[in-house]
Each structure stands twice: as structure tokens, then as C-alpha cells.
MOPAC internal coordinates of N, CA, C and O (Angstrom, degrees):
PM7 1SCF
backbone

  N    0.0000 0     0.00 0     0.00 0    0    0    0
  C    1.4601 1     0.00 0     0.00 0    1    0    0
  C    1.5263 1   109.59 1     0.00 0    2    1    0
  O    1.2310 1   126.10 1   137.81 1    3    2    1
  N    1.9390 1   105.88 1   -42.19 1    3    2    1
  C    1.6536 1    77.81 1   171.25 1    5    3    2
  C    1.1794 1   131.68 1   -83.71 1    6    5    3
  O    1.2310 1   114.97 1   150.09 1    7    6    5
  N    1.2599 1   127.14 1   -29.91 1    7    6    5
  C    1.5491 1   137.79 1   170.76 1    9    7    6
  C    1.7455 1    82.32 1   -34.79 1   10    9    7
  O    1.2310 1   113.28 1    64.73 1   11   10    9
  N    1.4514 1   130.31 1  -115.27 1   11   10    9
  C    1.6102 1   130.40 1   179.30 1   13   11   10
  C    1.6164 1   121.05 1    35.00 1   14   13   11
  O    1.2310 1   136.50 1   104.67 1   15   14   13
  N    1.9554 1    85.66 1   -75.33 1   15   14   13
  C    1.5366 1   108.44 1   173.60 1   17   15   14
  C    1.8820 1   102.69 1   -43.90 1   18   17   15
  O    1.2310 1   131.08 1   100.85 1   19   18   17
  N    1.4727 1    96.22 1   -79.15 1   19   18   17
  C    1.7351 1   112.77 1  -168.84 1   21   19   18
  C    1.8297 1   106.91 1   -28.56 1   22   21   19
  O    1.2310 1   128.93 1   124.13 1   23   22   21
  N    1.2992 1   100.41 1   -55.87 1   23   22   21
  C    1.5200 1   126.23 1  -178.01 1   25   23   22
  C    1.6124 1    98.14 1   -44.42 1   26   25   23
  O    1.2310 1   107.66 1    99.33 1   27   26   25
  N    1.3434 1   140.63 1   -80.67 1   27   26   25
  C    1.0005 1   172.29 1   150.66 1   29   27   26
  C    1.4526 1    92.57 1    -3.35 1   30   29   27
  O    1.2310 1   109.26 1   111.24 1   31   30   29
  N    1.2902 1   137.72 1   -68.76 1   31   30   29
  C    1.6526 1   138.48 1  -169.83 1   33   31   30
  C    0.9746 1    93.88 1   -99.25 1   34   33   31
  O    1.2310 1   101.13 1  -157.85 1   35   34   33
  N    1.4117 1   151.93 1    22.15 1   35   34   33
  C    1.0744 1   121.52 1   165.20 1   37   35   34
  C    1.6662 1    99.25 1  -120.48 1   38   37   35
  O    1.2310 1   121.46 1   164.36 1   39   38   37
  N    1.3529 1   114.82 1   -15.64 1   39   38   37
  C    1.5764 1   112.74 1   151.25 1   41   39   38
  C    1.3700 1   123.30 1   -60.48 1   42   41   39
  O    1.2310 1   123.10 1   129.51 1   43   42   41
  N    1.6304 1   111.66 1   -50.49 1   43   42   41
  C    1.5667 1   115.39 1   178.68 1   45   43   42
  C    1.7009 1   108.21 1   -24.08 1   46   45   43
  O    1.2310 1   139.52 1    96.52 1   47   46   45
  N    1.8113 1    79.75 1   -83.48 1   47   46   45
  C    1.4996 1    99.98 1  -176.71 1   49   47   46
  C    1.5512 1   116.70 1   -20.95 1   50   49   47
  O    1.2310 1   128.05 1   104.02 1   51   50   49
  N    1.5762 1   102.11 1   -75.98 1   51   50   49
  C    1.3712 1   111.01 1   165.86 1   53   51   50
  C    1.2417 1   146.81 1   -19.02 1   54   53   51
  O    1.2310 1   127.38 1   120.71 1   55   54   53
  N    1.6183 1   103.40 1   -59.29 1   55   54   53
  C    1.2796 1   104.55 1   137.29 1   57   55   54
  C    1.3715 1   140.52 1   -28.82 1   58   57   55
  O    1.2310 1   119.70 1    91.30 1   59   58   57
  N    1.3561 1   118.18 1   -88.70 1   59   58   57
  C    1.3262 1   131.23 1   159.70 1   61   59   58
  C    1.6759 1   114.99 1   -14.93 1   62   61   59
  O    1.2310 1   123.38 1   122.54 1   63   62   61
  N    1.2507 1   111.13 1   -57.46 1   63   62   61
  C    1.3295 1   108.96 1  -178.24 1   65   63   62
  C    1.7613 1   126.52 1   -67.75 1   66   65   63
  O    1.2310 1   132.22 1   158.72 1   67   66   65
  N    1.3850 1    94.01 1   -21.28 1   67   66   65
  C    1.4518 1   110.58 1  -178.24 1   69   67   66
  C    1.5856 1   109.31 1   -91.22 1   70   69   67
  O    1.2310 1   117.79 1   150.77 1   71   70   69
  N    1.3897 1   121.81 1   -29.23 1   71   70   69
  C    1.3907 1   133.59 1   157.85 1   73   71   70
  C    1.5987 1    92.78 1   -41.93 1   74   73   71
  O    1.2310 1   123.55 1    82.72 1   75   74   73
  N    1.6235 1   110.79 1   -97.28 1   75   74   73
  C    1.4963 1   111.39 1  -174.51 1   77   75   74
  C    1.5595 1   122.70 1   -32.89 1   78   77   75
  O    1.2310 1   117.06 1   153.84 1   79   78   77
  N    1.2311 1   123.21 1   -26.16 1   79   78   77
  C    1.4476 1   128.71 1  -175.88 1   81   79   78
  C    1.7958 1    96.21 1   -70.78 1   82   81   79
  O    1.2310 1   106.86 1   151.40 1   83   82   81
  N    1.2300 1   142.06 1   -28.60 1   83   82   81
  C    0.9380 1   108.96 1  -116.12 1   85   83   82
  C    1.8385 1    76.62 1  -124.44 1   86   85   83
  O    1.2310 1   132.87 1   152.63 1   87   86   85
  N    1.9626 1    92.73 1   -27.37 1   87   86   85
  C    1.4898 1   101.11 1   178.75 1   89   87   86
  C    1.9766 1   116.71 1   -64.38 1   90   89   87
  O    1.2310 1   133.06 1   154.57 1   91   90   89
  N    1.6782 1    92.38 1   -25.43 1   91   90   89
  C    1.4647 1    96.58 1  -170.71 1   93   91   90
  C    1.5215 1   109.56 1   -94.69 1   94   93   91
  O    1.2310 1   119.50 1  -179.18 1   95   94   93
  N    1.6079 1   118.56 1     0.82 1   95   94   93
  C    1.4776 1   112.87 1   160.77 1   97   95   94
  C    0.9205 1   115.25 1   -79.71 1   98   97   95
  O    1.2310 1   115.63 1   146.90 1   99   98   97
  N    1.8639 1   125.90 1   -33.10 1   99   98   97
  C    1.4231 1   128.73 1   175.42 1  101   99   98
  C    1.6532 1   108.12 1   -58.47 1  102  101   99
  O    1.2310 1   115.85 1   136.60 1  103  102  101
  N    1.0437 1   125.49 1   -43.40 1  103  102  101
  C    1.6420 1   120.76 1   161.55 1  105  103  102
  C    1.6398 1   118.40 1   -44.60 1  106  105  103
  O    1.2310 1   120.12 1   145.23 1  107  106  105
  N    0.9467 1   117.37 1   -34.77 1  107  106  105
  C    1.4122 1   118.52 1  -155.59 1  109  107  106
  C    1.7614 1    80.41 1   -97.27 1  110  109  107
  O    1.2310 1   106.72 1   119.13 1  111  110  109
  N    1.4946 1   142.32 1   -60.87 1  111  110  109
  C    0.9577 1   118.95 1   165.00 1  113  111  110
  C    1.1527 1   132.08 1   -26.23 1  114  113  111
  O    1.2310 1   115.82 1   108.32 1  115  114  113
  N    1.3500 1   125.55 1   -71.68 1  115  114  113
  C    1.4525 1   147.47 1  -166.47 1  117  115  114
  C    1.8185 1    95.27 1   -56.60 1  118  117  115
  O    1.2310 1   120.62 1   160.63 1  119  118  117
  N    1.3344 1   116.42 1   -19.37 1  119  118  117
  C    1.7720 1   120.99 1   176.36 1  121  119  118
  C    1.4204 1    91.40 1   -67.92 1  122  121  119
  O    1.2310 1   124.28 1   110.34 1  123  122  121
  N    1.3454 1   109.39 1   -69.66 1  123  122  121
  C    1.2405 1   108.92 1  -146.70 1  125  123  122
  C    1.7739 1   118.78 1   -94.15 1  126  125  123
  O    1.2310 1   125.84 1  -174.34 1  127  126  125
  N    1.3476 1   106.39 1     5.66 1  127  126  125
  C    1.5291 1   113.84 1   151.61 1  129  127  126
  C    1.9521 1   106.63 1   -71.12 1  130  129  127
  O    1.2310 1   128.30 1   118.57 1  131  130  129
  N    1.3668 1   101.62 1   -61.43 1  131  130  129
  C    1.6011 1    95.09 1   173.71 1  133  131  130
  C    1.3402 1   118.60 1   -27.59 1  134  133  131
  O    1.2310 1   124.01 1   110.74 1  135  134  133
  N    1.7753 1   109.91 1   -69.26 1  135  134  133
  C    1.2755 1   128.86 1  -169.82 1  137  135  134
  C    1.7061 1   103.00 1   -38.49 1  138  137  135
  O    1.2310 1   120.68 1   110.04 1  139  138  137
  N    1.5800 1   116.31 1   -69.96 1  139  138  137
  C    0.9184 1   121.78 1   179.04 1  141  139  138
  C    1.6966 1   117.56 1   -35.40 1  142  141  139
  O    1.2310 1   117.99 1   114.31 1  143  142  141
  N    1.4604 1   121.44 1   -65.69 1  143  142  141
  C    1.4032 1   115.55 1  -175.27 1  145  143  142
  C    1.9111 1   102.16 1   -58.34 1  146  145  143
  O    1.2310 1   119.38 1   132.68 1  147  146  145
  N    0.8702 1   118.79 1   -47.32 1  147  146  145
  C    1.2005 1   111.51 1  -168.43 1  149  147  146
  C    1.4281 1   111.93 1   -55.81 1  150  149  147
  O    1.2310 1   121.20 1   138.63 1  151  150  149
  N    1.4816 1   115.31 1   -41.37 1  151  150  149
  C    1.4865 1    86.99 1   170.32 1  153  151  150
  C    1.5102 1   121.90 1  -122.94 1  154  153  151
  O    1.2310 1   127.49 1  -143.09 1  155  154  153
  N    1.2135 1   103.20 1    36.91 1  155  154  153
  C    1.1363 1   118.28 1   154.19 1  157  155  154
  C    1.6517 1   116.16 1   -88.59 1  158  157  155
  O    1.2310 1   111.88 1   171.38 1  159  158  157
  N    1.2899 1   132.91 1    -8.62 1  159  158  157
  C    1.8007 1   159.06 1   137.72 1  161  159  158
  C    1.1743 1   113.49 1   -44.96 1  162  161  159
  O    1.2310 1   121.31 1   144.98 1  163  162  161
  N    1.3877 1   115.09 1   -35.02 1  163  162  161
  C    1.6253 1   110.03 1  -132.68 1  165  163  162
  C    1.8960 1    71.02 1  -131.57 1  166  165  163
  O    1.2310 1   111.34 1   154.07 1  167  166  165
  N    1.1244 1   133.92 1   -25.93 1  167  166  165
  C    1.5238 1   122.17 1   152.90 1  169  167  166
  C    1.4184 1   141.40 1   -61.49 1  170  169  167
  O    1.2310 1   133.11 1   141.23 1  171  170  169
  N    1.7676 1    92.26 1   -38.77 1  171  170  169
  C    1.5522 1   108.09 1   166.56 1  173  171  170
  C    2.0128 1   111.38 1   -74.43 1  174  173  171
  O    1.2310 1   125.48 1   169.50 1  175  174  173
  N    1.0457 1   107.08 1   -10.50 1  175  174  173
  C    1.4790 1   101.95 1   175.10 1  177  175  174
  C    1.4174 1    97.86 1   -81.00 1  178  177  175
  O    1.2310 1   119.36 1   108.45 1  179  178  177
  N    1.1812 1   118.83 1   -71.55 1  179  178  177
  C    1.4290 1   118.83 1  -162.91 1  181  179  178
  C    1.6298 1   106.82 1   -51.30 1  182  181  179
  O    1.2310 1   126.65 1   147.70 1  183  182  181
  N    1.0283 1   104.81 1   -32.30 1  183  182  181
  C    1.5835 1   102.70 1  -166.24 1  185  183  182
  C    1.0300 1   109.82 1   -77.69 1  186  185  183
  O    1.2310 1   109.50 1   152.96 1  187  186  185
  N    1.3916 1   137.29 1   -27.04 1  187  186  185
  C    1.4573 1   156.02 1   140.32 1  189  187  186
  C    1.4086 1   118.07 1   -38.24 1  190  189  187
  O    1.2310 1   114.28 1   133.84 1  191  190  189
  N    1.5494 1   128.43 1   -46.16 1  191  190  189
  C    1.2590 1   141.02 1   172.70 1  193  191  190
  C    1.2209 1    94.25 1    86.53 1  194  193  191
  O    1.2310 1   108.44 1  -151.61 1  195  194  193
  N    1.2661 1   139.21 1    28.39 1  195  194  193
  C    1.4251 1   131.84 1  -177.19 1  197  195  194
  C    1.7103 1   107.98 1  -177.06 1  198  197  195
  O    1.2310 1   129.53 1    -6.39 1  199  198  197
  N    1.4509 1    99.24 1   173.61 1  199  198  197
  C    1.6011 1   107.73 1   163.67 1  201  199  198
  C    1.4694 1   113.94 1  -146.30 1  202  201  199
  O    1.2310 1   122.77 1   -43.68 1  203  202  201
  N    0.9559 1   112.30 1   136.32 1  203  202  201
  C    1.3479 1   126.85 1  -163.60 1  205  203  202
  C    1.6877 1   118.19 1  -173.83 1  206  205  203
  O    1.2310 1   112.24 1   -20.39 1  207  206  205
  N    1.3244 1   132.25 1   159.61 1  207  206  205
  C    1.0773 1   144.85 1  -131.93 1  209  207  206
  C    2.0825 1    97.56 1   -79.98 1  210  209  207
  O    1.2310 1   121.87 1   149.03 1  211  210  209
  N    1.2513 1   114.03 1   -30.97 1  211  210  209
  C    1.4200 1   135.15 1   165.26 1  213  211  210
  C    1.4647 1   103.34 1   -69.67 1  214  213  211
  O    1.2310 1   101.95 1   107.79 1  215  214  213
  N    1.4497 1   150.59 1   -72.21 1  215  214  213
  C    0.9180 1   129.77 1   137.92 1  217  215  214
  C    1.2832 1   155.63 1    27.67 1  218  217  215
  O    1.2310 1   135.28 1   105.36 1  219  218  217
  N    1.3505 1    88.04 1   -74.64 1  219  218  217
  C    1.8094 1   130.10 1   159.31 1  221  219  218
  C    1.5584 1   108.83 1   -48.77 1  222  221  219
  O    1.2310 1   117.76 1   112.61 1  223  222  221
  N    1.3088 1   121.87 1   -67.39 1  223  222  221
  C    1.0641 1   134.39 1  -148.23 1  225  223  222
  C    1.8500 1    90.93 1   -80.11 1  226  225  223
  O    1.2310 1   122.94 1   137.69 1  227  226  225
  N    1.0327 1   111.96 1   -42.31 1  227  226  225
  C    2.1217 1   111.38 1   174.03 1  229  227  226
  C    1.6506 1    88.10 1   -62.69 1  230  229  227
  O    1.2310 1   121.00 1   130.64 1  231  230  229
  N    0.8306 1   115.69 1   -49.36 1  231  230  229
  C    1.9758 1    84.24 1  -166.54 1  233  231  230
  C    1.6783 1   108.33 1   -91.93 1  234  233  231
  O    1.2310 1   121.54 1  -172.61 1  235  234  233
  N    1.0401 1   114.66 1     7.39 1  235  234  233
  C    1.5315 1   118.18 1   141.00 1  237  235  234
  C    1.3099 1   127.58 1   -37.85 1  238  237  235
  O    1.2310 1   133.24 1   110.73 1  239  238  237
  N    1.4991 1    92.02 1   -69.27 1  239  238  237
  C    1.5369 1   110.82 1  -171.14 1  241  239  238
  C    1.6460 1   112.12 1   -64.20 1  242  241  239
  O    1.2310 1   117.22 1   177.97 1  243  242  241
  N    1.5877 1   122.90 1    -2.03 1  243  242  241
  C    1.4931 1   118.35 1  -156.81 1  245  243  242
  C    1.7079 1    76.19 1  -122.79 1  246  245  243
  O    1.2310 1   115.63 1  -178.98 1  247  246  245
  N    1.4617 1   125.91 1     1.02 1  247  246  245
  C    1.7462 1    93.62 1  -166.10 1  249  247  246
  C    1.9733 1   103.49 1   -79.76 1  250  249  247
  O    1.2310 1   128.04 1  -170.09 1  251  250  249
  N    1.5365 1   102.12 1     9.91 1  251  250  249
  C    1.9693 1   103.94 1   170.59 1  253  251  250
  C    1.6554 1   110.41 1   -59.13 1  254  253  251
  O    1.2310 1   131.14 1   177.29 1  255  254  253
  N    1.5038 1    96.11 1    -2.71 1  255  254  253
  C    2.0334 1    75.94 1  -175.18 1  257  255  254
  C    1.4642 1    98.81 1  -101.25 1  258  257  255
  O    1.2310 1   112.49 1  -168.96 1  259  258  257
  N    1.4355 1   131.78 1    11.04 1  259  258  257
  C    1.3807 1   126.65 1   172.46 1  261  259  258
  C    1.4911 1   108.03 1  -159.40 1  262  261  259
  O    1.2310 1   121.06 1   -92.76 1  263  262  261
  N    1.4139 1   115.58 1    87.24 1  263  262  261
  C    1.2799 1   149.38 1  -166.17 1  265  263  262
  C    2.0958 1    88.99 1   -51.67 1  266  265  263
  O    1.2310 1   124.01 1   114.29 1  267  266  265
  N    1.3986 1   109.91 1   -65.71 1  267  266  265
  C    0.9841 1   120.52 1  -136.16 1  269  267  266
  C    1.8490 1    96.93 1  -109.10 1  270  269  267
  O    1.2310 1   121.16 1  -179.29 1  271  270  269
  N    1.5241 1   115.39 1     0.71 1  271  270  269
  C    1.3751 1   109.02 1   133.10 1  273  271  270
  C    1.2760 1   156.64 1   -24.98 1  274  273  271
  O    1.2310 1   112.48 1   -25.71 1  275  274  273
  N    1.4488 1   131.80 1   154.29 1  275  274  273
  C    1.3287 1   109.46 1   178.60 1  277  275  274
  C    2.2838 1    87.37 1  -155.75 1  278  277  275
  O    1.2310 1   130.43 1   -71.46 1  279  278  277
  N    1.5237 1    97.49 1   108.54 1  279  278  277
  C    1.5404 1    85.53 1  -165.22 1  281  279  278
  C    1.5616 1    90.16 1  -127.26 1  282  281  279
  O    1.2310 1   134.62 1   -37.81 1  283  282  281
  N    1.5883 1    89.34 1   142.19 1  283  282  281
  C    1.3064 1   103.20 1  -177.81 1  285  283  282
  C    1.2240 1   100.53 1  -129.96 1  286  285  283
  O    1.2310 1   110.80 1   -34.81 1  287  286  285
  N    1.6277 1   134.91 1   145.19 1  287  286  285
  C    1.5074 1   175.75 1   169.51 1  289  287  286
  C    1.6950 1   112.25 1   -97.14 1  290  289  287
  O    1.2310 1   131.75 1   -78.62 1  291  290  289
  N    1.6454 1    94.91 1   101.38 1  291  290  289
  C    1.6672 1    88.33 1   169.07 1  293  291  290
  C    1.7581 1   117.51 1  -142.40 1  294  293  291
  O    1.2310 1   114.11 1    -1.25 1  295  294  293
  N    0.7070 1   128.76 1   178.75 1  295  294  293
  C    1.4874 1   116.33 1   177.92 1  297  295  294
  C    1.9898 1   115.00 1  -104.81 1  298  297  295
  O    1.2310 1   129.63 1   -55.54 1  299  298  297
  N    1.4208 1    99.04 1   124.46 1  299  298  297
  C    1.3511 1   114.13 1  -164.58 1  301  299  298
  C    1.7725 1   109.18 1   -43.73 1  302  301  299
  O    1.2310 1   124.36 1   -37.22 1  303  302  301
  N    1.0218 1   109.24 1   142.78 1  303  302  301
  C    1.5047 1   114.16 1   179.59 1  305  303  302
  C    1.4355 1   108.03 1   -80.31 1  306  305  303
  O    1.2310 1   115.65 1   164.69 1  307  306  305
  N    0.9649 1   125.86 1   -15.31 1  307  306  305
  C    1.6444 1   127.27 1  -160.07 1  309  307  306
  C    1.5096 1   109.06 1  -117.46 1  310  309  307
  O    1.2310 1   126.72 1   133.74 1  311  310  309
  N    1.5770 1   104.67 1   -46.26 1  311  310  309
  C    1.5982 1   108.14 1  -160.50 1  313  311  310
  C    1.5863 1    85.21 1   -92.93 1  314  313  311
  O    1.2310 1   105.12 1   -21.14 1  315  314  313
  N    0.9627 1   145.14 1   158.86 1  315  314  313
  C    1.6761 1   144.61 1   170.68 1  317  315  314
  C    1.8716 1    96.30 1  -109.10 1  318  317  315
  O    1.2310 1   124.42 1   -39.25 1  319  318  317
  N    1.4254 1   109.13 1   140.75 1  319  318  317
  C    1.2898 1    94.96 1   169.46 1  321  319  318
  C    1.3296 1   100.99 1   107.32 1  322  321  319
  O    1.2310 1   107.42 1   144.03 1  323  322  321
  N    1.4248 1   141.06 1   -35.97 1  323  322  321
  C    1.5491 1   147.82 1  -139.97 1  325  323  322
  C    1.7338 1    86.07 1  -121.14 1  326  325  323
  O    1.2310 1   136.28 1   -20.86 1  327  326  325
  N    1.6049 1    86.09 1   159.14 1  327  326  325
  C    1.8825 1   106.73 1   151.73 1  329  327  326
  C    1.2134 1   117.88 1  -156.35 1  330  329  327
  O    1.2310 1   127.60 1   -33.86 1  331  330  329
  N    1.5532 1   102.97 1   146.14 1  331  330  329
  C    1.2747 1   121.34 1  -158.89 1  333  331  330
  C    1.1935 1   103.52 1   -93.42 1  334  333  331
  O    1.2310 1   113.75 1   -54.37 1  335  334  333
  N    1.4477 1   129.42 1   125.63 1  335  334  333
  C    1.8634 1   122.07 1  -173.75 1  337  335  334
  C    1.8198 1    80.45 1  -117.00 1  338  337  335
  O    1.2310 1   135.09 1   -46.13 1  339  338  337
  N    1.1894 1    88.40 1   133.87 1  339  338  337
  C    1.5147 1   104.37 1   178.29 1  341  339  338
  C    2.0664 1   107.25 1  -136.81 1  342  341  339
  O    1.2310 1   131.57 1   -37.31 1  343  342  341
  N    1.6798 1    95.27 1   142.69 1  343  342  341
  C    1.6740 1    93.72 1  -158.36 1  345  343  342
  C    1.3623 1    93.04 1  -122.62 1  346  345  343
  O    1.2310 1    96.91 1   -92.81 1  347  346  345
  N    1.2944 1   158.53 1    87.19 1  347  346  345
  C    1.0847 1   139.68 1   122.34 1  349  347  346
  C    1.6790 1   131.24 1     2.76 1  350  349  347
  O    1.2310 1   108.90 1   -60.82 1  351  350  349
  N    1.1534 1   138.38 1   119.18 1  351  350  349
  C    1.1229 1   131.85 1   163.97 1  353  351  350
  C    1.5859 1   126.38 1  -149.80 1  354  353  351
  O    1.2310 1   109.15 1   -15.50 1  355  354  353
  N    1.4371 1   137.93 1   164.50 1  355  354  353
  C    1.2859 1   122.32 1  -158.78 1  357  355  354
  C    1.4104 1    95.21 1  -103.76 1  358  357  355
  O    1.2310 1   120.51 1   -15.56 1  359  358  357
  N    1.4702 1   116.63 1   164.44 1  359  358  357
  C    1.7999 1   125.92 1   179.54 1  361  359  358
  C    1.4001 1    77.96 1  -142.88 1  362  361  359
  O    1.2310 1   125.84 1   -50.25 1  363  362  361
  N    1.6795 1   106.38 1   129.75 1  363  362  361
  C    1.4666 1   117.13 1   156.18 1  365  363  362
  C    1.5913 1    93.97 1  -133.60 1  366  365  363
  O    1.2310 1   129.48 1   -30.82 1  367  366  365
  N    1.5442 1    99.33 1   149.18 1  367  366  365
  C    1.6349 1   125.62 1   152.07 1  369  367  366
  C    1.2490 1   105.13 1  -120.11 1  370  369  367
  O    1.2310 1   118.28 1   -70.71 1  371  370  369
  N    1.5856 1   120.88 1   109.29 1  371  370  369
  C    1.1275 1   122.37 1  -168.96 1  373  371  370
  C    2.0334 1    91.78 1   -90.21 1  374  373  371
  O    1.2310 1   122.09 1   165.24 1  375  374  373
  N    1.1396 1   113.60 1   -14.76 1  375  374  373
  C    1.9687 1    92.23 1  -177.09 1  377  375  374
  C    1.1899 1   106.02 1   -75.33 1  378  377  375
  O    1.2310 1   115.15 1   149.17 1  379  378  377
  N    1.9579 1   126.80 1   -30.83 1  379  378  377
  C    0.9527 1   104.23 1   168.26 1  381  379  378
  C    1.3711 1   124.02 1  -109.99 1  382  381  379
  O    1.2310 1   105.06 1  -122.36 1  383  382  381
  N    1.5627 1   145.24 1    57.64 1  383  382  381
  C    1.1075 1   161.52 1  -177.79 1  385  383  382
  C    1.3311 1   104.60 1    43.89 1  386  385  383
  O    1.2310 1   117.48 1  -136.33 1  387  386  385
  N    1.5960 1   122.40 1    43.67 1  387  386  385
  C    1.5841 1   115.96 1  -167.39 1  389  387  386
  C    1.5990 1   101.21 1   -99.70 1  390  389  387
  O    1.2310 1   120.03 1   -40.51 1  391  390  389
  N    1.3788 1   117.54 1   139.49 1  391  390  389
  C    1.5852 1   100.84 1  -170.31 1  393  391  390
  C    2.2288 1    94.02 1  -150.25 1  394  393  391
  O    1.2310 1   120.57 1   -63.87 1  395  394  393
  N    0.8303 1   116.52 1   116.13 1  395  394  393
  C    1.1540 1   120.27 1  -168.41 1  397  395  394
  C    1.6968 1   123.69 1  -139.85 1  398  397  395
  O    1.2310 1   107.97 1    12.58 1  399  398  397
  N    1.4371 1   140.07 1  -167.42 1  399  398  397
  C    1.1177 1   124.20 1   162.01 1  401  399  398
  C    1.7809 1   106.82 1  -160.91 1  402  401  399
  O    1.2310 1   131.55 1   -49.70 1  403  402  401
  N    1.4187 1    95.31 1   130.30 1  403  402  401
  C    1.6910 1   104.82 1  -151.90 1  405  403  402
  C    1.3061 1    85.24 1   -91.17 1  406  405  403
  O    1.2310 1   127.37 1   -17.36 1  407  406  405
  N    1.6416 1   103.43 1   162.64 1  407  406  405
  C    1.7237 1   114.51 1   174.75 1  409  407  406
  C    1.8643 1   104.91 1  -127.65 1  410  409  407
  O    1.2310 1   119.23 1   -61.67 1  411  410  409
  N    1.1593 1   119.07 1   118.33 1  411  410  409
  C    1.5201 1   139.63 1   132.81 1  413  411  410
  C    1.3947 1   129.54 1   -47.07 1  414  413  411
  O    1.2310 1   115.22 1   -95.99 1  415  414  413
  N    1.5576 1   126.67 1    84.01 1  415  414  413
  C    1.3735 1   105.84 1   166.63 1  417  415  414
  C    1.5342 1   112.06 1  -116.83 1  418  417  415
  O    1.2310 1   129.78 1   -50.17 1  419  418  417
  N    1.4047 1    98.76 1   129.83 1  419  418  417
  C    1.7392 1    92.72 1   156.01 1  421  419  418
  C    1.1868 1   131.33 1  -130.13 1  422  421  419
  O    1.2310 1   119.40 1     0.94 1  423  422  421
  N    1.3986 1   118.75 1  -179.06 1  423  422  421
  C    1.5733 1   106.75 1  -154.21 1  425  423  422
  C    1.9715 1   103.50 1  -127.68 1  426  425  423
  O    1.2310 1   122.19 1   -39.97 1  427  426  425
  N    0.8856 1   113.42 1   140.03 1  427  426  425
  C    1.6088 1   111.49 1  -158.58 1  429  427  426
  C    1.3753 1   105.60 1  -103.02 1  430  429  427
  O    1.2310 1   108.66 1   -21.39 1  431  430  429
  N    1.8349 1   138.82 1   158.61 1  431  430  429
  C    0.9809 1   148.64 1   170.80 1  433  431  430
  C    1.6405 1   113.93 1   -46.51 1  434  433  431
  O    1.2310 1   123.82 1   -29.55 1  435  434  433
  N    1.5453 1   110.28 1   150.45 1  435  434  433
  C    1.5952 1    96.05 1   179.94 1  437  435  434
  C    1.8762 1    97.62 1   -63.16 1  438  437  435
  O    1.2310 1   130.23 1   -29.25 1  439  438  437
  N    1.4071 1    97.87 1   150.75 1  439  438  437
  C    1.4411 1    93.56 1   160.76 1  441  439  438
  C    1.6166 1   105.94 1  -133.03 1  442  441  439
  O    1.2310 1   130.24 1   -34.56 1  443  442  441
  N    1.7552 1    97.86 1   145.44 1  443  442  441
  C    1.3006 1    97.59 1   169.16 1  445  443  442
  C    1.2076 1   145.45 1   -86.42 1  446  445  443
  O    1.2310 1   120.10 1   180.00 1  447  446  445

């Protein structure tokens, strides 16, 4: 009967902990899919030396590494010359009803 008991809470727990494990790798994914498009964006600009509607259409084709992204490209207000690739993306912890949406910005070489 006690082994049962022991058995019994020490699955719960277990459980539980492996629930949370599993919610906070999906975060750490969902980082580093962002990470990835973002500067994988912010490579095709520079490498391009420009941005423009051709441009556009190559980092189209790369937004498959973050399904559930939302990235936007604009030109810096301050620095002249630069662009700002900015990534939106969602963070959920579903054990504890946490539901939010993280921001990525980076900032690109002057280009001429």
C-alpha cells in the first residue's frame, strides 16, 4: 500500500513537471525560429545592399522557418540609411494560462 501511495505522487509530480518542461521548450523554440527569420531578413538585406520589392520577394520565400510569425521591415527613424526588421511572435504557457506576444528587433548596416 505504501509503495502504491509513493508510486502515485511521485508520477503526479512527474507529470506536472514534464507538462511544464515541455511548455518551456516550446518557448525556447518559438525564440529561436524568430531569431532565425529575423536574421536571416536582416542578411538578405545587407547582402542585397538594398531593400526593395525583389528583395521582398527572397525573404518571402524564407518566412517557412516561423509559420506563426509576423515580421515587419521598415526604415529607421533616427539612423538614415538602416532598416529595422522587427519579428513579432507568440509565447504561450498553456499550464499556467500565460498567453502573450514577444518582440525581435534588429537593426541593419548603413546601406548605400
Amino acid at each position: 500500500m505504501k509503495g502504491a501511495f509513493e508510486t502515485a505522487l511521485v508520477m503526479m509530480f512527474g507529470m506536472m513537471f514534464m507538462v511544464m518542461g515541455m511548455d518551456y521548450l516550446k518557448v525556447v523554440v518559438m525564440n529561436n525560429q524568430a531569431r532565425l527569420l529575423a536574421e536571416n531578413s536582416l542578411a538578405i538585406i545587407e547582402h542585397q545592399n538594398r531593400y526593395d520589392d525583389s528583395v521582398q520577394v527572397l525573404i518571402d520565400q524564407n518566412k517557412g522557418y516561423c509559420v506563426s510569425c509576423i515580421l515587419m521591415i521598415e526604415p529607421h527613424s533616427v539612423y538614415l540609411g538602416r532598416y529595422r526588421v522587427i519579428v513579432n511572435y507568440p509565447i504561450e504557457l498553456k499550464h499556467i494560462n500565460y498567453h502573450t506576444m514577444a518582440k525581435l528587433e534588429l537593426l541593419s548596416r548603413p546601406l548605400s
